[in-house]
N, C-alpha and C positions, 0 to 999 in steps of 0.2 A: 458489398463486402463488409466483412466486419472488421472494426479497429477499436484497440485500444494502446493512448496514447498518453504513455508517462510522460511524468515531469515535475521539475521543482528541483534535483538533486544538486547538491554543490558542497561545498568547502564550509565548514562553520566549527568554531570553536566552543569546545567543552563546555556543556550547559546551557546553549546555545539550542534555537528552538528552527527547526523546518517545516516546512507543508508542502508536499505530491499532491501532484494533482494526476486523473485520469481517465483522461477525455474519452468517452465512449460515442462509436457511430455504427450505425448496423443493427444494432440490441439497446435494450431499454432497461436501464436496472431497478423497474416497475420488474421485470418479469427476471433478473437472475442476480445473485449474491452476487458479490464482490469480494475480493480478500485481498489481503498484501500479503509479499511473501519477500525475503533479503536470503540473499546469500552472500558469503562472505569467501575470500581466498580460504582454501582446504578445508571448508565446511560443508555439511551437507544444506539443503536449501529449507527456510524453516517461517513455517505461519506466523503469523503476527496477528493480524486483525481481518473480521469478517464482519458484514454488513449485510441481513436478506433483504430479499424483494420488498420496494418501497421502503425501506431503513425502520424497518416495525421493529430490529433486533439487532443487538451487536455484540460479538467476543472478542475477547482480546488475551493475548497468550499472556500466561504468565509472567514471565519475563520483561515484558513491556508494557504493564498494568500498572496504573498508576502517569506515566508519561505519554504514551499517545493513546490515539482514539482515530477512531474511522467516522465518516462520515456521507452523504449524496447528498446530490442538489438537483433534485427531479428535472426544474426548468433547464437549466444546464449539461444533465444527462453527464455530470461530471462525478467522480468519486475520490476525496481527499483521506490521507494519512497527515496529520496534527502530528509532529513529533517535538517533545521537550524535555528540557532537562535531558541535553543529549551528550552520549559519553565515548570515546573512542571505541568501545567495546561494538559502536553501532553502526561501527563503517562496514558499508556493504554493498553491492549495488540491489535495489530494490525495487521489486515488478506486482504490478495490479495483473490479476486476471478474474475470471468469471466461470466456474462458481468458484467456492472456499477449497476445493479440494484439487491438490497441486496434483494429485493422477489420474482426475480425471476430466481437467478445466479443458473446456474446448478453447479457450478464447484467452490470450498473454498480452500484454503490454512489452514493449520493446526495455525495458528497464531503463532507472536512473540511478546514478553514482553519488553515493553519500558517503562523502569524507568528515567524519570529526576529529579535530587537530586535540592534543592536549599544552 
């Protein structure tokens, strides 16, 4: 069975820096992208960052360029979101899945809750 298994999300004050993690079992992210993805209350649910197979490439939305970055950890089969410089505008809760494209990802992460206080 395949999983993936967010985490990291918590409470942190403005400017204030986090790290998700997301633990993958089942698949190998040698063989599929990775992306994050947040949604917010009354918002529709929006990309943030992609990473492909074996981490040879990375994008990161506009938005949030400059403050996070994606990352993998081959031995670990883990996939991390780096966020800094973080601002209430970024509270959301937010889900890894596999590939980058949220309509046609076979594979989600149960999401985690990021609260930034100002």
């Amino acid at each position: 069975e395949v999983q993936l298994q967010a985490s990291g999300g918590g409470l942190v004050q403005a400017g204030g820096s986090l790290r998700l993690s997301c633990a993958a079992s089942g698949i190998t992210f040698d063989d599929y992208a990775v992306g994050w993805f947040r949604q917010a209350p009354g918002k529709v649910r929006e990309g943030l960052a992609c990473i492909t197979p074996g981490g040879t490439n990375t994008v990161i939305a506009d938005p949030v360029k400059g403050r996070f970055t994606i990352s993998t950890d081959n031995v670990k089969n883990t996939a991390y979101l780096q966020m800094n410089s973080l601002e209430p505008e970024d509270t959301a809760v937010y889900y890894c899945g596999a590939d980058c494209d949220q309509y046609s990802n076979k594979y989600w992460g149960q999401g985690t809750l990021v609260t930034v206080s100002s």
